[in-house]
N, C-alpha and C positions, 0 to 999 in steps of 0.2 A: 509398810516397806519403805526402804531408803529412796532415792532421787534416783540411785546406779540403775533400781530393781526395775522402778516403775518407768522409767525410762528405755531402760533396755540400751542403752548406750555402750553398754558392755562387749556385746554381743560380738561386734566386726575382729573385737582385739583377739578373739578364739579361732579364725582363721589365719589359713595362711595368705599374706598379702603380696608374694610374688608376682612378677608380671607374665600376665595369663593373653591371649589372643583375646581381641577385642569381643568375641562371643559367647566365649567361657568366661569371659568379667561378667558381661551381661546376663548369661544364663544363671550366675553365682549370685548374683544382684538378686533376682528374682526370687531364688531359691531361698537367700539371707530373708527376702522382704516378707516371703512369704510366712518363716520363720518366727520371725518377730510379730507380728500378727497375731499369732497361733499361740505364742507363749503372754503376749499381752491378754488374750481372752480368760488364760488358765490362769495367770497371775491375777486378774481382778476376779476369776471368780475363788479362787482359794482366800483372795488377802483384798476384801472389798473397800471404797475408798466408803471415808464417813464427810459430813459435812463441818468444818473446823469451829461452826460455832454453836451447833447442838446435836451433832452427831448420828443425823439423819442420815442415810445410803445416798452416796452421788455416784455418776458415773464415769468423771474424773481426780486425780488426787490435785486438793487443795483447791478446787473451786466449790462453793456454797451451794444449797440447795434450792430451791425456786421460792420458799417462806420466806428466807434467809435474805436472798439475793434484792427479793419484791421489797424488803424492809431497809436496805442500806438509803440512804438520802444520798442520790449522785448529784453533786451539783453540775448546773447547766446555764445558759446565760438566760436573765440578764446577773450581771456580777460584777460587782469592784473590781475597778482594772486595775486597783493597787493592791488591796489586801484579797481579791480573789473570794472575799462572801458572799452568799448570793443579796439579791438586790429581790426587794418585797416586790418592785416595780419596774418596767424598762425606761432607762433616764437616759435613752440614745447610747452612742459609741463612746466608749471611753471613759465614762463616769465614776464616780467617786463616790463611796459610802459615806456618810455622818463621820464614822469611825476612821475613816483616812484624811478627811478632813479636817478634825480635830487634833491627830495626831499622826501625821501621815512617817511611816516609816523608815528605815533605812537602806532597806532592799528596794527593790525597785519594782517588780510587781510579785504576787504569788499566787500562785496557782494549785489547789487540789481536788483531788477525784471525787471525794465524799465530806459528807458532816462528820464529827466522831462522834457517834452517838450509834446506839444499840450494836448490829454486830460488828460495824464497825470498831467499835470501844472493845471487842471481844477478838476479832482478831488481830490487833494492832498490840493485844496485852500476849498473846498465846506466842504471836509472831516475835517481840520485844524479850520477854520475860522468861518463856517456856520452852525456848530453846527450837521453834516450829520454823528454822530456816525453808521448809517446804514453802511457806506462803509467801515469798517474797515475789513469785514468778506472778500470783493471781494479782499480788499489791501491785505490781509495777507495772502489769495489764490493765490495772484500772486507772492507773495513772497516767497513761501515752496519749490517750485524748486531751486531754490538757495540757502534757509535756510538751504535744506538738505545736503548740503556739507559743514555748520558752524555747525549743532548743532548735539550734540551726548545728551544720558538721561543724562550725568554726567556735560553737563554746565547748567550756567545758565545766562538765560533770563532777562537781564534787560534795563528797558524801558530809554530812556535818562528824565529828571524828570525837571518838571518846578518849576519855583519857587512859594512857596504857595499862592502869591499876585494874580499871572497870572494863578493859576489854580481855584480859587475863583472865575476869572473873565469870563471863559471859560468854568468850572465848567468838565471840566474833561480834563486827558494826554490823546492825540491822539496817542502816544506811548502806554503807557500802553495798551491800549486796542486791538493794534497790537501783542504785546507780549502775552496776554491772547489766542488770536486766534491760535500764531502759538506753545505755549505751548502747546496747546491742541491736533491740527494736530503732531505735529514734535517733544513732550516730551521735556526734559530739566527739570530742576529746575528753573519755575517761580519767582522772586524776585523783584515784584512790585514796591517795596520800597527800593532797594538795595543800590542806590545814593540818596543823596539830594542836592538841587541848593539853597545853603544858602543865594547868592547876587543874587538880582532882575538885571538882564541885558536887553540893550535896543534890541529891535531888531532886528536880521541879517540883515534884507530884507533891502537892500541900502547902507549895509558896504562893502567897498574893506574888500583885503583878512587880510593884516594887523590890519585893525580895529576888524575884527571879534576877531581876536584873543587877541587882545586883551580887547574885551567885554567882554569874555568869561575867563580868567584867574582868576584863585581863587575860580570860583563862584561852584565847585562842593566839596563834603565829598563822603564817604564811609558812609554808615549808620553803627552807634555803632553796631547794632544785625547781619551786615554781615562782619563786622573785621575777628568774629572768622574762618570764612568759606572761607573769600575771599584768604587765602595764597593758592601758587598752583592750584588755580583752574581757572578753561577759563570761559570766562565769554563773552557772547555774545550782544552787546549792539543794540536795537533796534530804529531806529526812523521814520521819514514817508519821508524824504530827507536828500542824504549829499550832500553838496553844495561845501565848500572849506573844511571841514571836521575838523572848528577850533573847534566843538565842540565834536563831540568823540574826539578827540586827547587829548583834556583838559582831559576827563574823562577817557578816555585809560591812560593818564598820571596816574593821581590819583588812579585806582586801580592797575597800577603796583605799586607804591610806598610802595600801601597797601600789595603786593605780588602777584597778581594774574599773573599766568603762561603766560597765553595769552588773548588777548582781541582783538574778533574779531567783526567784523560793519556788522549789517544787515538791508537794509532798503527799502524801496519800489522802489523810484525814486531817481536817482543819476544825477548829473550836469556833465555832460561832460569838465572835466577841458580846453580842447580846446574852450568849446564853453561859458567858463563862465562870466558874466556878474555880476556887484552886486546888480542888481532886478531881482536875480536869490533867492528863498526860503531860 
């Protein structure tokens, strides 16, 4: 079932919403709540939820089953305070991987929930590819533990932005709609629109790390209506995997040029640079 179904968010738009004495609201309250309830029981048992990444019974839509869940790799600390890896070891407060050391970035730190690896790598494809806008609510839940040490209310939340050919073709940012979720949990200033991807580029998925980058060169702006906003401010970019990271970089490039203070990576599923490969997302 759709979002409307399972949700039931439909439901209030069926009554009448005139103003009632404060006891008949109340009473209607109840009655609605009760309501919803009762049709939530009948709808999962007619239209059961499966698990999105082997299709085992759960008992909510678009969360994992307990196999599923036990096998994600959540990262935790200790962890590169630049690139957000986990660390084999704890090296104190603030430490730096081998991998940042050598080449340390141009965002400023990143941050994600999971390794991409097993269901991870399965839902990030279903979610991306397959059209499963349902799971963006469960991706952007696993990602607020870690958002909560990038985002304060005074950044802003911007999604990384595809180019208009490839979002005609998919018909929606699998970004974007991560940012909507954890704007809403974690605040910030939302900015939907804040980049644009002027050059159609080919797809990562099969470039070494060199080709990415330069796929990826030139191909982002600053939108003219966040110029004025963008000096001085931190700005948090979201996406659903970093991989060799040549694409925030690009755009961590472009909005410091624009001026902004810092720019930091927030993203569900991160590629282990140890373990990276280029049929890696």
């Amino acid at each position: 079932m759709g979002d409307k179904f399972s949700s039931l968010e439909w439901l209030p738009d069926l009554v009448d919403r005139t103003e009632q004495p404060v006891q008949h609201r109340s009473r209607n309250f109840e009655v609605l709540s009760s309501l919803r309830r009762g049709l939530t029981v009948v709808l999962d048992a007619l239209f059961p939820h499966s698990c999105p990444v082997c299709n085992e019974l759960v008992q909510c839509d678009g969360g994992l089953c307990l196999s599923c869940w036990q096998t994600l790799e959540l990262i935790s600390a200790p962890y590169c305070e630049r690139l957000g890896v986990p660390l084999h070891y704890d090296l104190g407060p603030n430490a730096w991987s081998a991998a940042a050391l050598v080449n340390p970035p141009d965002y400023d730190r990143a941050r994600a929930a999971v390794l991409y690896n097993g269901p991870a790598r399965e839902l990030v494809k279903r979610f991306k590819f397959y059209g499963e806008v349902r799971l963006s609510r469960f991706l952007a839940k696993c990602m607020l533990n870690a958002g909560a040490e990038l985002v304060s209310l005074e950044s802003f939340l911007v999604p990384v932005p595809l180019h208009r050919s490839r979002l005609r073709q998919r018909t929606y940012n699998q970004s974007a709609l991560l940012v909507k979720e954890i704007g809403h949990h974690l605040g910030g200033r939302v900015l939907l629109d804040g980049m644009v991807r002027t050059r159609k580029t080919h797809q990562q998925v099969g470039l070494k790390r060199g080709a990415r980058t330069a796929n990826v060169g030139g191909a982002f702006h600053v939108a003219e209506h966040f110029l004025p906003l963008v000096s001085g401010a931190h700005v948090v970019l979201v996406d659903d995997v970093l991989t060799t990271g040549a694409t925030v970089e690009e755009c961590a490039r472009v909005l410091k040029a624009a001026g902004a203070r810092q720019v930091d990576v927030l993203v569900f599923a991160l590629v282990d640079p140890e373990n990276f490969s280029a049929d890696n997302g």
